[in-house]
N, C-alpha and C positions, 0 to 999 in steps of 0.2 A: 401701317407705314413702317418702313425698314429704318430706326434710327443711326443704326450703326451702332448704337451701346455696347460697353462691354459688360461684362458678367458684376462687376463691381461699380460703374456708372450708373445700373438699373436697379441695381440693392440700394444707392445712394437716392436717387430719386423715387425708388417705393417707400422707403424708410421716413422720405423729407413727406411725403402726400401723408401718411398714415399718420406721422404724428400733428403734423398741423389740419389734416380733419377732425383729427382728438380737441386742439385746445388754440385752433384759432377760427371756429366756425363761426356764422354770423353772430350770434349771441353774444360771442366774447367778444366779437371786433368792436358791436355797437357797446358791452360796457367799457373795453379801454376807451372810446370815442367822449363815452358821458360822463366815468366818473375821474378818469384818470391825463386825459390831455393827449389819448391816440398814443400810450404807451403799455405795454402789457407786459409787467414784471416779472411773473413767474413764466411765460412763455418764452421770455428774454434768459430765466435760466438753466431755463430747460434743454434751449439750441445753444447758448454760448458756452456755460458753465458745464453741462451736462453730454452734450451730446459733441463739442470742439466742432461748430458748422461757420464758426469764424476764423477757426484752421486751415480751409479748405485749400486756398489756394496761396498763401504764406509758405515761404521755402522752407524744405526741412530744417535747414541750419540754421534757420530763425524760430524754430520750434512748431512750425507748422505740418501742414499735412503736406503739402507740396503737390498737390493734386491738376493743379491747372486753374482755365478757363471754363471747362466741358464740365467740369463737376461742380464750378457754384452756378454755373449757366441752370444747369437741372435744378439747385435749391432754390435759386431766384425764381426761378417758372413757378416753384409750389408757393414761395411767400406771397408772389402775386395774387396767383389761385385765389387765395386766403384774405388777403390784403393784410397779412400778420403787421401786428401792431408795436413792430420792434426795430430797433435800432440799428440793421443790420446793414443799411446801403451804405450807411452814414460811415459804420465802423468796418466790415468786412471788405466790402470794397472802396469807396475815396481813401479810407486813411490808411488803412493797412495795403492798396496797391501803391499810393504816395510810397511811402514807406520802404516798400518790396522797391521800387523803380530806384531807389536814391542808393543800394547796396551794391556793389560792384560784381557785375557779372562771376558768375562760378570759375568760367576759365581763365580770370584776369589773373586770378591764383593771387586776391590780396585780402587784408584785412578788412572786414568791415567795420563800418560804425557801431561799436560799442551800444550804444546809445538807441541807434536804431534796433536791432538785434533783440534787446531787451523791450522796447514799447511795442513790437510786433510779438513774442513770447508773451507776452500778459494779453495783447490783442486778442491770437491764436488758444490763450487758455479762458479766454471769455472772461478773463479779469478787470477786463477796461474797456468802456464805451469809447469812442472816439469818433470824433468829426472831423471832416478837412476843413479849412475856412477860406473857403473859394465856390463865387457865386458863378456858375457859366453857364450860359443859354446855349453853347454850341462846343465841342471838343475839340476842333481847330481853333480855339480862342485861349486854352489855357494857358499857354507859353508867354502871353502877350503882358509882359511887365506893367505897361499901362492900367493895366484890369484890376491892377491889385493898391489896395488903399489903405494898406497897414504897412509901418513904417519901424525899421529900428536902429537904434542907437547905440554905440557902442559904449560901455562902459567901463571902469575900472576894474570889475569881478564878473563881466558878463554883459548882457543889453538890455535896455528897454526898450519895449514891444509898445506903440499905439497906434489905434486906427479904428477902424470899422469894416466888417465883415456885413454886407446885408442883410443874405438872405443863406443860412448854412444850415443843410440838410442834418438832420438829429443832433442840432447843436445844441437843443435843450436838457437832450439827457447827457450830455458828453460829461466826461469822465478829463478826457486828452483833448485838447484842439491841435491841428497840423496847420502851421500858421506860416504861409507864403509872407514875405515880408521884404521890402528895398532898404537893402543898408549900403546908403549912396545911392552907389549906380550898379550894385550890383544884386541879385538875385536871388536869396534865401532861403533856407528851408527850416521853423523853430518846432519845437514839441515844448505847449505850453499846457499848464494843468490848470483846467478848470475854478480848482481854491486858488488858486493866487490872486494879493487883492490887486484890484484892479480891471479885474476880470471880470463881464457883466454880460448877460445874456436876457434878452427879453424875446417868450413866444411871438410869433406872428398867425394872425389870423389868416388863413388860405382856403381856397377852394376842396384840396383834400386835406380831411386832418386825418387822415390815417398815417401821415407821411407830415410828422410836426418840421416845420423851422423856425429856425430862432436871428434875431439879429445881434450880432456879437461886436459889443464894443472894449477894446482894449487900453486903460489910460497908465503908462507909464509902467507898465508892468516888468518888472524884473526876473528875469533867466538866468541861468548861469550859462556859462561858454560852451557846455556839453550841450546846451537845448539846442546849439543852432547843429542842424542834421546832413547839411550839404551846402552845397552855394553854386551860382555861377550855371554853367553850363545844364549841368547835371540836374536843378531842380525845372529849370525849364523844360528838359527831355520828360523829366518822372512827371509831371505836370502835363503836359499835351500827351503821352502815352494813360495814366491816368484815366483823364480824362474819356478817351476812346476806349479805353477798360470799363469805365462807368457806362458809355453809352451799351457797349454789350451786355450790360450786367441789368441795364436796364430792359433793352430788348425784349434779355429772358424774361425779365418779370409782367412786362405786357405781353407778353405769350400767356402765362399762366393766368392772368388776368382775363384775358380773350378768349382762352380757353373756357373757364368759369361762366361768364356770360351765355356762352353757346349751351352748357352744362344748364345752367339758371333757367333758359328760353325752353328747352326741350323737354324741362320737368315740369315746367307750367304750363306748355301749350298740350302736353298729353292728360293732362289732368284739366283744365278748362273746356268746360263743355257749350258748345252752340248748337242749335236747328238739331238734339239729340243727337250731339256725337264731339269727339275731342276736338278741337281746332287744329293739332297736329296732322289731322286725318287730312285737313282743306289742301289741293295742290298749292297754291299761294305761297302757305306757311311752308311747305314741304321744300319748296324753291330758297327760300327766305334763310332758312337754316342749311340748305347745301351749300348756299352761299358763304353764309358764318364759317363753315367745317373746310372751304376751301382759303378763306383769310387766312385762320388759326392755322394748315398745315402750311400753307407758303411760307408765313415767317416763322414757322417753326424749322423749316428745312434751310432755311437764310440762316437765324441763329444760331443752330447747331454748326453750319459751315462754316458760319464764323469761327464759332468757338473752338474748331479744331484746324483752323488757318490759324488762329493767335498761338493756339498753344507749339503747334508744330515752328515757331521761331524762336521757341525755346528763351522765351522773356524778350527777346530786343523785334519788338514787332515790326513789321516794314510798312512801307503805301501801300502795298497789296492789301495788310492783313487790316488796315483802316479803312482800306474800300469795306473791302467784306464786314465790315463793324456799321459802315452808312449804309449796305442795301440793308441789312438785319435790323439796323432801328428804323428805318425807313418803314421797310413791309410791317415791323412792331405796331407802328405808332399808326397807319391804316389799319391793322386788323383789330386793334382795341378801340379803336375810335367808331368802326364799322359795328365789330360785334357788340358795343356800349348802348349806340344809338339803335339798332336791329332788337335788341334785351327791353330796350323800355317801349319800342313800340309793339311789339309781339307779346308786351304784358300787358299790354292795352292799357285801360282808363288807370289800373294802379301801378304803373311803369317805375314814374316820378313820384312815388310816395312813400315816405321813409320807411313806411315798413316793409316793404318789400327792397332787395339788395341791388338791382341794375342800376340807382342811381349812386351808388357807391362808389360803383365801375366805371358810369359815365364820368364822375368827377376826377378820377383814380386817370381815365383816357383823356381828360383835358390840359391836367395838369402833367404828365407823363410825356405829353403828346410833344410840349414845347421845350421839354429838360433834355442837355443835354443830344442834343442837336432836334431841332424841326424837322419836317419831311422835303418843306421846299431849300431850305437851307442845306441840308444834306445831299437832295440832288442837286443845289448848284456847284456844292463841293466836287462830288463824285464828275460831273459835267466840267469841270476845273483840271481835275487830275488824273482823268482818263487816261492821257496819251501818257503819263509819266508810269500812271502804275503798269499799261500795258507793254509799257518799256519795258519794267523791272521782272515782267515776269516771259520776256522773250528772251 
């Protein structure tokens, strides 16, 4: 299949496969899972510290690589793959696109936040984990002030921060929390650090632990005046854009996942032998797996078109370019689900048994499936906004 890549998107994506077949293959996924809480330290410094894949899409002038959409789109595909066991949804994309969204467009021709600038350069040099602390089930929901249940206070030297966060994606290993927060009536954006007292985080047990979250509770916690990063208008745009960034970020990763699965199914069924001969040889399975291989390319060919719809708006994405972000999680979140359940019944009697990997994947597609938008939620969105995007683009 023609991806479109260019000569330096497919060095990025050969480069992401080869070293995460080195050191996040099943073996290492099940020890970060056993001994470490679904975290894998030296793998974390190897991509963040070592190789800058938390740069990717962080603007130049924030120290990043300024690369796009299409280029962490390909690294997420291989973390999937992998189900690598690091921090990266949490920090490369929620907090560091937070982040990126809250800086004032290049052509405004103004200063940016200091403040930001600086937590996106540490981000981009893999010197600071970071989570956002914003729970959503769907990416048309981020903007929605209601949603948010941490609260702050103005103070003499700065604010206090309290509330609760439920359920925030790599909030256990965070470093930074990006902390949405009502001061009044109005809409805020804080950069709080992890050590500050006050500051409490307890793991949550879930369905996948390869992908930890933590519940974050914040009591009275003190910032200074520089922590608060935007306000008003602004964090609700960087918040529902976000957001619709996360769903494609995620997309790619249930691609690589879905990929994996079909990879997993077609090295056991050629090696499993029945009535003297592979199972892969049976028409049944033969059927069963074209099936898989045409999942995996439909939302691979959705995702990718996303990814260079978002980028081609040059940061200020439109309706169009959120459409094209719900067909790409949509067909996502079918083809992992598809090729999850097709992996554990074509390994037959040991599908569902820990030591074999498809129930990794199935876990990996159940939970995935309902983050950051569902599939029927997404098309009723998409069935919502039809006539507006096909406006926008006549």
């Amino acid at each position: 299949m023609d991806l479109g890549l260019s000569e330096e998107e497919a060095l990025i994506r050969d480069s992401a496969a080869e070293v995460l077949a080195q050191q996040s293959a099943s073996a290492d996924v099940r020890r970060a899972l056993e001994r470490h809480a679904g975290y894998d330290a030296a793998l974390w410094q190897t991509i963040a510290a070592e190789l800058g894949w938390c740069g990717l899409s962080v603007p130049e002038r924030a120290g990043g690589a300024g690369l796009g959409a299409k280029a962490l789109a390909l690294v997420m595909e291989q973390l999937g793959r992998r189900l690598a066991c690091v921090p990266y949804f949490g920090t490369a994309v929620l907090a560091a696109q937070s982040l990126t969204q809250c800086l004032p467009h290049e052509r405004a021709h103004a200063e940016p936040n200091e403040e930001i600038v600086r937590w996106l350069a540490r981000i981009a040099a893999g010197e600071t984990r970071a989570a956002l602390a914003l729970a959503q089930s769907a990416p048309f929901e981020a903007g929605d002030a209601q949603t948010w249940s941490i609260e702050a206070h103005k103070t003499a030297d700065g604010y206090k921060l309290s509330g609760k966060a439920g359920a925030v994606i790599d909030g256990v290993m965070a470093d930074l929390l990006i902390v949405p927060a009502r001061d009044g009536a109005e809409l805020a954006l804080f950069a709080v650090e992890t050590t500050l007292p006050g500051v409490s985080r307890r793991p949550l047990t879930t369905l996948d632990g390869t992908r930890p979250f933590a519940s974050i509770a914040l009591e009275n916690v003190g910032v200074a005046r520089s922590a608060c990063l935007a306000r008003g208008e602004t964090v609700r745009d960087a918040l529902t854009c976000t957001a619709w960034f996360a769903a494609l970020a995620l997309a790619a990763e249930q691609l690589g996942a879905a990929q994996q699965c079909l990879d997993l199914t077609l090295a056991y069924t050629s090696e499993r032998v029945q009535f003297g001969r592979t199972i892969a040889s049976f028409q049944a399975v033969k059927h069963r797996c074209a099936d898989m291989l045409i999942a995996v390319e439909a939302a691979r060919s959705a995702v990718l078109g996303a990814a260079a719809v978002w980028d081609a708006t040059q940061g200020a994405p439109t309706a169009a370019a959120f459409a094209e972000v719900a067909v790409a999680k949509a067909s996502a979140n079918d083809a992992l689900r598809y090729c999850a359940q097709e992996a554990i019944q074509l390994h037959g009697g040991v599908g569902f048994t820990w030591e074999y990997d498809p129930q990794l994947y199935f876990k990996r597609a159940q939970a995935s499936g309902a983050l950051f938008g569902s599939t029927p939620r997404l098309l009723d969105w998409l069935a919502r906004h039809v006539i507006d995007v096909a406006g926008a683009h006549a």
